[in-house]
VOGU-3710 file (C-alpha; in Angstrom, 3 decimals, decimal comma):
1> xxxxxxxxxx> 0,000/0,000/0,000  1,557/3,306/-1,006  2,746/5,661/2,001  0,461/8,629/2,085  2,303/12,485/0,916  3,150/14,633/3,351  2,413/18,486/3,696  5,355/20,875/1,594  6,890/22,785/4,426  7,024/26,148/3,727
11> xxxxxxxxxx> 10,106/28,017/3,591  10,591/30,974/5,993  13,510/33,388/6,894  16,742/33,154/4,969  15,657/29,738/3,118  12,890/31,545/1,647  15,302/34,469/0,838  18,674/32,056/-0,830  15,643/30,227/-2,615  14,063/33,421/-4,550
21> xxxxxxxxxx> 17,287/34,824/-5,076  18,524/31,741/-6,696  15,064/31,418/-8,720  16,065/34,433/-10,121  20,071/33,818/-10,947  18,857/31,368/-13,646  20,702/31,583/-16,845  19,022/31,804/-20,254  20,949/29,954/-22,991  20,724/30,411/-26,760
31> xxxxxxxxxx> 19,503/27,891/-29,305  23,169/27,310/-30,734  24,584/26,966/-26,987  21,478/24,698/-25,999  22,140/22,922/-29,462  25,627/22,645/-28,723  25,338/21,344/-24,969  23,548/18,795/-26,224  25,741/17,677/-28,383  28,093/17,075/-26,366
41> xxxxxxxxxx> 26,204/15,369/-23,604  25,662/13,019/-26,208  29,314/12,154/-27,241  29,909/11,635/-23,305  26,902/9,132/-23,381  28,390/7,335/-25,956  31,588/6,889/-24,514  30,224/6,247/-21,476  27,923/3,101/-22,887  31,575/1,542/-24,347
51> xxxxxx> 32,475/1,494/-20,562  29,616/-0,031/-19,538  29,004/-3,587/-19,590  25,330/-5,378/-18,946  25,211/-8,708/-16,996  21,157/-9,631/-17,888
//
């Protein structure tokens, strides 16, 4: 049987503060950097699945 959810606390004082402050510190990115990161995540994948070996 599945554990029931529990009430979000809410965030008071300087939590509440670092937390809004970093919600607004987030960086935009361009297409061609977005395009780019991605790219490049996916060469690491790949390199990362010749490491990798499956015992099924």
């Amino acid at each position: 049987m599945a554990r029931p959810i529990r009430e979000t606390p809410i965030l008071t004082g300087e939590d509440a503060e670092r937390f809004v402050r970093q919600m607004q510190e987030v960086e935009s990115r361009s297409p061609e950097e977005r395009e780019a990161r991605r790219k490049a995540f996916k060469e690491r994948v790949k390199e990362a699945k010749k490491l990798i070996t499956f015992c099924w």
